[in-house]
C-alpha positions as CSV (number, residue, x, y, z in Angstrom):
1,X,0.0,0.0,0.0
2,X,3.1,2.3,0.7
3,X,4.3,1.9,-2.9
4,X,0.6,2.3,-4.5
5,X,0.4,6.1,-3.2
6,X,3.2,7.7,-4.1
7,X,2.2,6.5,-7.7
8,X,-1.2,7.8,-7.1
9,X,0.4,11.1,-6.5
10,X,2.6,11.2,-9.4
11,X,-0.3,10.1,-11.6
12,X,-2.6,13.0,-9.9
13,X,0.5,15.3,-10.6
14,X,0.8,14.6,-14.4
15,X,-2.9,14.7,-15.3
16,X,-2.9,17.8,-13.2
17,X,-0.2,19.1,-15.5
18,X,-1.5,18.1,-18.7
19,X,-4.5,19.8,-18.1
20,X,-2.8,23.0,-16.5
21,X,-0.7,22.9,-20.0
22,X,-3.5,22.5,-22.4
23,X,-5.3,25.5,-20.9
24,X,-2.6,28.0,-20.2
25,X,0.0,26.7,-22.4
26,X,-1.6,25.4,-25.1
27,X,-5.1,27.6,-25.6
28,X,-5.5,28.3,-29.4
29,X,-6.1,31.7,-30.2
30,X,-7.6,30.7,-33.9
31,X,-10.1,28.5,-32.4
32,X,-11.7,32.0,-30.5
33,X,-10.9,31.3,-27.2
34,X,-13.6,31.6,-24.3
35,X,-14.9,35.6,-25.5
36,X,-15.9,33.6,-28.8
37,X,-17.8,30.8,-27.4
38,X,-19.6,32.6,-25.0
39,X,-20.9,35.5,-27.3
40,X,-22.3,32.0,-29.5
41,X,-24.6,31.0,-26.3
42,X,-25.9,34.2,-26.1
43,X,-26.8,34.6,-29.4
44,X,-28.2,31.0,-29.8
45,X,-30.2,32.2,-26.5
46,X,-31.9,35.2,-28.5
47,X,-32.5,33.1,-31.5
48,X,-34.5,30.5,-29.5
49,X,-36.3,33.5,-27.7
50,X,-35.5,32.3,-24.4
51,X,-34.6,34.3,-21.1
52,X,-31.2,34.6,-20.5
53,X,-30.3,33.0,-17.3
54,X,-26.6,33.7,-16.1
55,X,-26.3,30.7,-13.7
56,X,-27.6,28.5,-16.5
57,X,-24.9,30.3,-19.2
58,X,-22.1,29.7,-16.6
59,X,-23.1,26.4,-16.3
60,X,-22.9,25.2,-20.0
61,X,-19.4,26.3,-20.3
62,X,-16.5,23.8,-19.8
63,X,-15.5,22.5,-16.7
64,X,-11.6,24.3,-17.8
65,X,-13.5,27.3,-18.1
66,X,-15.5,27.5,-15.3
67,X,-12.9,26.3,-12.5
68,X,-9.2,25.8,-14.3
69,X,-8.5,28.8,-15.7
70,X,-9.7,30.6,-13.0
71,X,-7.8,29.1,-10.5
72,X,-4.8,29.7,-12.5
73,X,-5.4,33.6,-13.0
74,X,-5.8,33.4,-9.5
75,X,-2.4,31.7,-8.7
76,X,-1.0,34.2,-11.5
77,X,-2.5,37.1,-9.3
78,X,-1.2,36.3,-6.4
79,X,2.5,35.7,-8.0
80,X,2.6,38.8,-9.5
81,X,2.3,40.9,-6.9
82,X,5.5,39.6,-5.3
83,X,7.3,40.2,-8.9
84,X,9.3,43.5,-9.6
85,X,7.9,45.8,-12.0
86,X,10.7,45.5,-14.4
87,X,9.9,41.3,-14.4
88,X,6.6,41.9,-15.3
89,X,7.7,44.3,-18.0
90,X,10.0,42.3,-19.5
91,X,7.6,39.3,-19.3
92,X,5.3,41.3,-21.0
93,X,7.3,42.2,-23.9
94,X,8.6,38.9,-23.9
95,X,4.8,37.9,-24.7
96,X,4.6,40.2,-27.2
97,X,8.0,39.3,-28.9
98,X,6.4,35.8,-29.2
99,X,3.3,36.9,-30.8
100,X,1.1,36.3,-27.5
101,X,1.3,32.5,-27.6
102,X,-2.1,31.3,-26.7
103,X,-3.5,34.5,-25.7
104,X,-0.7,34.6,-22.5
105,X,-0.5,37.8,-20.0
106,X,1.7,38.0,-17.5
107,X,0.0,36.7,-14.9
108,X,-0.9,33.4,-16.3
109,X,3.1,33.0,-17.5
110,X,3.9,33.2,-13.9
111,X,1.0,31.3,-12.9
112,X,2.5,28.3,-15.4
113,X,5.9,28.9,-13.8
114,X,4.8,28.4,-10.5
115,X,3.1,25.5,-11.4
116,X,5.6,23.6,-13.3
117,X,8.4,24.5,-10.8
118,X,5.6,22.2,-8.4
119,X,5.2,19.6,-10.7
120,X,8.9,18.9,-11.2
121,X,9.6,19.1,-7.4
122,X,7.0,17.1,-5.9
123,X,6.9,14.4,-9.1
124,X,10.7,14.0,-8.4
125,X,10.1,13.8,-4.4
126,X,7.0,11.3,-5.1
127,X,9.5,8.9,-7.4
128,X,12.3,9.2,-5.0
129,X,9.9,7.6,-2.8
130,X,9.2,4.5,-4.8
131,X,10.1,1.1,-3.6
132,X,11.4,-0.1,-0.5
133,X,14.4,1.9,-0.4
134,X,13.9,5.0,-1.2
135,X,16.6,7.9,-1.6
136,X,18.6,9.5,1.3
137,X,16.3,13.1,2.7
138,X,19.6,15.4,1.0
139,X,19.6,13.8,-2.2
140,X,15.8,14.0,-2.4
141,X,15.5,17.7,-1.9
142,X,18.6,18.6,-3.6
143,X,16.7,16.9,-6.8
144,X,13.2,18.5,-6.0
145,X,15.5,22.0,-6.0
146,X,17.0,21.3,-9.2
147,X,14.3,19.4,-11.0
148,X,11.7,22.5,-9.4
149,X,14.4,25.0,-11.1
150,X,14.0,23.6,-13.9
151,X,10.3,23.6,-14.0
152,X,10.1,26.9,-13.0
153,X,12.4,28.4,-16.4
154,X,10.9,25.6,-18.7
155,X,7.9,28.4,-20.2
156,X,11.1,31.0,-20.4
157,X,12.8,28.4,-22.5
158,X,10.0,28.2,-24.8
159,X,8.7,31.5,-24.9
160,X,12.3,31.9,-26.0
161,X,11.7,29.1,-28.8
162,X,8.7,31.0,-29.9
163,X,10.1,34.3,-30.3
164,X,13.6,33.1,-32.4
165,X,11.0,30.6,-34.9
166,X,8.5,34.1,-35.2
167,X,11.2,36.6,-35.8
168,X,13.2,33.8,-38.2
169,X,9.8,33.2,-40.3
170,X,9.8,36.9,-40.6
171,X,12.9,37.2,-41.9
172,X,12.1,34.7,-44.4
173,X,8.8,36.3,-45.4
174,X,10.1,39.6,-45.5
175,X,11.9,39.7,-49.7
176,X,8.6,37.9,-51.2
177,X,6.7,40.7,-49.4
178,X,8.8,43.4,-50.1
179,X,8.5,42.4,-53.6
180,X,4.6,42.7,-53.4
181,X,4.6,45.4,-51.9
182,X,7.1,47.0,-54.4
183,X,4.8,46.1,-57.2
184,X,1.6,46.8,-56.1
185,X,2.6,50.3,-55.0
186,X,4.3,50.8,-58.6
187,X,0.6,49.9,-60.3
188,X,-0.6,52.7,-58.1
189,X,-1.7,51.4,-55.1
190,X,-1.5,53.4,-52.0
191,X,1.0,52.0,-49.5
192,X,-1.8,51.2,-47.1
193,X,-4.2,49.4,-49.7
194,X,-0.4,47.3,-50.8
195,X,0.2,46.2,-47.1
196,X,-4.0,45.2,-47.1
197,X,-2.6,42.5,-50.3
198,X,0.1,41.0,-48.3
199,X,-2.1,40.5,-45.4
200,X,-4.9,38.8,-47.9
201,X,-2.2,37.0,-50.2
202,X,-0.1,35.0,-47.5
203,X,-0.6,33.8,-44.0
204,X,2.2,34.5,-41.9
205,X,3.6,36.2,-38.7
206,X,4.5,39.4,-41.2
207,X,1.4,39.2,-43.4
208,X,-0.3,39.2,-39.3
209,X,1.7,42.0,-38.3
210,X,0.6,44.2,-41.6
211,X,-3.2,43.3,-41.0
212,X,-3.1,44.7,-37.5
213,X,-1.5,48.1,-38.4
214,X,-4.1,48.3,-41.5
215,X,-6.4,47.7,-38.0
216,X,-4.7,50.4,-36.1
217,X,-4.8,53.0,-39.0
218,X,-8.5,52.5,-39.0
219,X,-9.0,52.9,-36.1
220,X,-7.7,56.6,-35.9
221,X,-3.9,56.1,-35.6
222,X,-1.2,57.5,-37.5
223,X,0.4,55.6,-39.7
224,X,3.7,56.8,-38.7
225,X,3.3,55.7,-35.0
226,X,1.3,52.5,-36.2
227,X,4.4,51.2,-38.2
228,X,6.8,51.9,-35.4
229,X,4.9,49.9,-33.0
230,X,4.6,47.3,-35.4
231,X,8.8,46.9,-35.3
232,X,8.4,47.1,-31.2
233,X,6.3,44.2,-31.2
234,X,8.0,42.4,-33.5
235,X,11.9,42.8,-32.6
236,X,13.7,42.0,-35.9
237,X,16.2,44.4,-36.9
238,X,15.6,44.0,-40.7
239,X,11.8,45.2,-40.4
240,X,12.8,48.3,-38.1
241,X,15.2,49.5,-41.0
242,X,12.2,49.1,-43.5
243,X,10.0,51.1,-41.4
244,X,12.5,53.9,-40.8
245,X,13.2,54.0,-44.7
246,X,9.4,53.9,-45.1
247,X,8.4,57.2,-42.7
248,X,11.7,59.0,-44.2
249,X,10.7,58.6,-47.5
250,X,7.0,59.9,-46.7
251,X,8.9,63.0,-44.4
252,X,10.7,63.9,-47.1
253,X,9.1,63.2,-50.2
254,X,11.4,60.7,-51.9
255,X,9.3,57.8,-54.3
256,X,8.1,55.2,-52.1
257,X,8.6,52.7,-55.1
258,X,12.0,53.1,-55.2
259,X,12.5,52.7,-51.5
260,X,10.6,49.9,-51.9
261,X,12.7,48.5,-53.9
262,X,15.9,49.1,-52.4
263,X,14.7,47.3,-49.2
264,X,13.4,44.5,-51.5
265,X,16.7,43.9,-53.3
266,X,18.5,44.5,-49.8
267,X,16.1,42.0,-47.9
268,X,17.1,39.6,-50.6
269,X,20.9,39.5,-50.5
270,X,20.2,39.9,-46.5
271,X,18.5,36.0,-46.8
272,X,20.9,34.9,-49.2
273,X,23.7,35.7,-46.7
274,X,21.7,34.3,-43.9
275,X,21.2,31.0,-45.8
276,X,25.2,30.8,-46.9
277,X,25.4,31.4,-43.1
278,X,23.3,28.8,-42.0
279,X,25.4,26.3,-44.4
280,X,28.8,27.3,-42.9
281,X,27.5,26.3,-39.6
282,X,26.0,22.7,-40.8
283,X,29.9,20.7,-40.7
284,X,30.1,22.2,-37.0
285,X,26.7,20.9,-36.0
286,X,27.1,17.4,-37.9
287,X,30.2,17.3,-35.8
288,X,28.8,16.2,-32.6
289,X,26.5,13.2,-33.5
290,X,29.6,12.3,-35.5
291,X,31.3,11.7,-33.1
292,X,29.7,10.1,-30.9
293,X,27.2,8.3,-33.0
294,X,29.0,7.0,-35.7
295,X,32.5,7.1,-36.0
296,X,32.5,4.3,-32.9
297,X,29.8,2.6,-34.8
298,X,32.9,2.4,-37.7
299,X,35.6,1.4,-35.3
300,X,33.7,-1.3,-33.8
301,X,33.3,-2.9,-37.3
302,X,36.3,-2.3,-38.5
303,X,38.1,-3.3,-35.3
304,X,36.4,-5.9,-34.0
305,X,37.9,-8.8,-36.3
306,X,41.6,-7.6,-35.8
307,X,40.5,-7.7,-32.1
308,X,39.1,-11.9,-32.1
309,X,42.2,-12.4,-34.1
310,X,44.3,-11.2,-31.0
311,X,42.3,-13.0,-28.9
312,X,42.9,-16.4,-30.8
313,X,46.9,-15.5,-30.9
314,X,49.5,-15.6,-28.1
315,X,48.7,-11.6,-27.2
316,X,45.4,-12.8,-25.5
317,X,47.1,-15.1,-23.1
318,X,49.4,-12.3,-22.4
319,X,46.4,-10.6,-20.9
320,X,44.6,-13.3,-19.5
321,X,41.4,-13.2,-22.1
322,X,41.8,-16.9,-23.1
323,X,39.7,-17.9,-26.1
324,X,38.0,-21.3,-24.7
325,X,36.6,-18.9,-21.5
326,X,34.7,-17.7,-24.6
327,X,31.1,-18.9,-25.0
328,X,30.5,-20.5,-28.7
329,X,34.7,-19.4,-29.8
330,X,36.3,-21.6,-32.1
């Protein structure tokens, strides 16, 4: 019975987990999130012509929804207000770097840190406790501390992860759309109708980040200022040049084709460079599994019959590896 609970816990932990992941972690912002959903009760309630009950409306939402993800804005809450200004800043910007991965603030990043760094702790204090004997009481916390550590700067690692692979598809994106751009504002388009084509022509993070300044500008901001945020949230170096060229040209007057074109040809020989880059670095990283994957696969075929050979010859009996103490040897 001793060695049934601790598995218990552990099993209580990781479905705990999973579930804490797929709702903080893992909430898809394409799919509309809660705000979506609930607005589609409410309107199948005034299409059936019923009255609207709010316990009933609470009620049909999912259990995740309804006690989860409350619970963890709650933990978030309470984390945060122990957190330095300057943390939550930078976790903020950190969040918009990424592209707000599953609809993330602040308080829910630190509410999956905290719970992680839990996890990790008490799922490596509940297996140290497995079987009859379990570890010594300093080498079972000083494994919770690490193993909680750890836990606690996993979401860092991939909010990290998410922010190099969005500012990388970016980079990629940015010559095509350049191009696009380049040629649509050469057939006449205004610059603001050209960025509207890149966001209906192509589905990525810088097609994204062009819909939502077409969103700001209609919304009553300035073009100017709705450009430069755009670079801020994004945080690649090659798209604040581009914006800077962009308002100078329109400060001073110079043909926005032909800026447009310069970036587009620059943009280009910036991803050819970053590709040539990218194969330079290939022999280095091929190195390692090399190494230790297969040039001792090739030495223990190409070794091993020299090696029975000296087994079978005087040198073995020099070392006391006689050949009839091997099973099957002839």
């Amino acid at each position: 019975m001793g060695n049934v609970i601790p598995i218990i816990v552990v099993a209580v932990l990781v479905l705990g987990g999973a579930i804490a992941l797929i709702v903080i972690g893992l909430r898809n912002p394409s799919a509309g999130g809660g705000d979506r959903a609930l607005q589609e009760r409410l309107e199948e309630f005034n299409q059936e012509g019923e009255e609207i009950d709010l316990e009933k409306l609470e009620m049909s939402q999912p259990f995740t929804e309804r006690v989860i993800y409350p619970l963890a804005r709650s933990l978030g809450e309470l984390a945060i207000r122990f957190t330095p200004q300057n943390a939550r800043t930078s976790i903020a910007k950190r969040l918009e770097l990424a592209g707000n991965p599953g609809k993330l603030d602040p308080t829910l990043f630190l509410s999956l840190q905290f719970i992680l760094m839990a996890m990790f702790g008490i799922g490596i204090f509940a297996v140290a406790n497995l079987g009859a004997n379990g570890w010594p009481i300093g080498r079972t916390i000083l494994f919770a501390l690490v193993f909680g550590i750890l836990g606690f700067f996993f979401p860092s690692l991939w909010l990290k992860s998410k922010i190099d692979r969005r500012q990388l598809d970016i980079r990629r994106a940015m010559p095509d759309a350049l191009d696009l751009l380049t040629i649509c504002v050469e057939a006449g388009l205004g610059f603001d109708a050209a960025m509207a084509k890149v966001a209906e022509k192509w589905e990525t993070e810088l097609s994204l980040a062009f819909a939502r300044v077409i969103r700001e500008i209609q919304l009553g901001k300035v073009r100017r200022e709705a450009l430069r945020d755009m670079a801020d949230r994004v945080g690649v170096g090659d798209l604040s040049s581009f914006v800077a060229a962009v308002i100078q040209s329109e400060q001073l007057g110079v043909s926005l084709a032909k800026v447009l074109r310069i970036q587009s040809d620059q943009m280009r020989i910036k991803r050819r460079q970053l590709a040539e880059e990218e194969a330079h670095k290939a022999p280095l990283k091929m190195l390692l599994p090399m190494t230790l994957l297969i040039f001792p696969s090739l030495i223990i075929v190409l070794m091993a019959p020299a090696g029975f050979q000296m087994l079978g010859s005087g040198i073995g009996d020099m070392f006391g590896f006689s050949p009839n103490s091997i099973p099957g040897w002839k």
